[in-house]
C-alpha positions as CSV (number, residue, x, y, z in Angstrom):
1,X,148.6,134.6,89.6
2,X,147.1,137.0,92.0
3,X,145.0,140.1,91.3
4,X,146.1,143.5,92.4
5,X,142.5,144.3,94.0
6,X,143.7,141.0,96.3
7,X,146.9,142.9,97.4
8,X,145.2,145.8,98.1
9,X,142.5,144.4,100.1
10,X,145.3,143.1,102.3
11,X,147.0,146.4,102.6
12,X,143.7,148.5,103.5
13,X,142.7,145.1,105.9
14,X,146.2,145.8,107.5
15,X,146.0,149.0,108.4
16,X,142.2,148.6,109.6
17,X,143.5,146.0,111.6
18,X,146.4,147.7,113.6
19,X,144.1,150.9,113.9
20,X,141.9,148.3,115.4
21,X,144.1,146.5,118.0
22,X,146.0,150.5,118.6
23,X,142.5,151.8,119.7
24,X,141.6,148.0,121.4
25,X,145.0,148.8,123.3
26,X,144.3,152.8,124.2
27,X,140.9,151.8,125.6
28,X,138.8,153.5,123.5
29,X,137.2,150.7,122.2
30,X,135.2,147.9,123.9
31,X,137.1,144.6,124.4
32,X,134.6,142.2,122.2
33,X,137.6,139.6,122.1
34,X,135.4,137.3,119.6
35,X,134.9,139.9,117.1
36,X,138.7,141.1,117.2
37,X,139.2,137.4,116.7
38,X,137.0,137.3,113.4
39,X,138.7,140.6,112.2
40,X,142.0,138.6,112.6
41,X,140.6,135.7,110.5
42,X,139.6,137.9,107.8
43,X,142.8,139.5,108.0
44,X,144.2,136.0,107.7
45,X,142.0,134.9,104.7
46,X,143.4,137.9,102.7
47,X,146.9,137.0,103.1
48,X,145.8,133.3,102.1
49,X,144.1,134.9,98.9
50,X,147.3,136.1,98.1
51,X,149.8,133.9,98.6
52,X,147.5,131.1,96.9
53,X,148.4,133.4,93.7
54,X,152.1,131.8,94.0
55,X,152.0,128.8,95.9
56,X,150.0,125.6,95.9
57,X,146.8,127.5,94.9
58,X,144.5,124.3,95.9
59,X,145.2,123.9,99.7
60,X,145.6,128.1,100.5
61,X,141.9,128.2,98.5
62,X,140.6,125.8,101.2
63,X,142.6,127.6,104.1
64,X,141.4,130.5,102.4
65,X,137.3,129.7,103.0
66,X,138.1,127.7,106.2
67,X,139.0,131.1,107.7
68,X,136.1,132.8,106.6
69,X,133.8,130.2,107.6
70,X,135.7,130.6,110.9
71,X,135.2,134.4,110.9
72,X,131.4,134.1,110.4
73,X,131.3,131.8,113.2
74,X,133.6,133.9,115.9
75,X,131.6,137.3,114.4
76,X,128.4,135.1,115.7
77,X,129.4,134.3,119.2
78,X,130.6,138.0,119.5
79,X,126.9,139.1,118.5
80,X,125.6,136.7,121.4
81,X,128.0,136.6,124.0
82,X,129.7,140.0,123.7
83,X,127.5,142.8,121.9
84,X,123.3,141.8,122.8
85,X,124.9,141.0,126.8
86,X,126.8,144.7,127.1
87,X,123.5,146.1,125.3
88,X,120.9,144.9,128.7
């Protein structure tokens, strides 16, 4: 059964996400590509959190932390390639 803080964790994460990407897109933004991509993981992490409320809860748990182990590791390389390299 899911939680309704879990469904509206996804909602907010959605609309942080497309503000995101729409200010990526204007330019106003820097492109750090490998932190967009760890935004998108976390993004996708939420919608696993949820849908494990309804469907095979075992396998979308481990999707679920696979993604934010992924996250941690793309918000790493975007620290060392792409944020301490624009900061010289």
């Amino acid at each position: 059964m899911y939680q309704i803080s879990e469904v509206l964790n996804l909602v907010f994460d959605s609309i942080g996400l497309l503000i995101t990407l729409r200010l990526l897109w204007s330019g106003l933004i820097p492109k750090f590509y490998f932190l967009i991509f760890s935004f998108f993981c976390v993004w996708l992490s939420n919608i696993f959190t949820v849908v494990e409320g309804f469907w095979f809860p075992d396998f979308f748990n481990i999707l679920e932390h696979s993604f934010y182990f992924i996250s941690s590791l793309f918000f790493l390389v975007s620290l060392k390639k792409e944020i301490l390299v624009s900061l010289r």
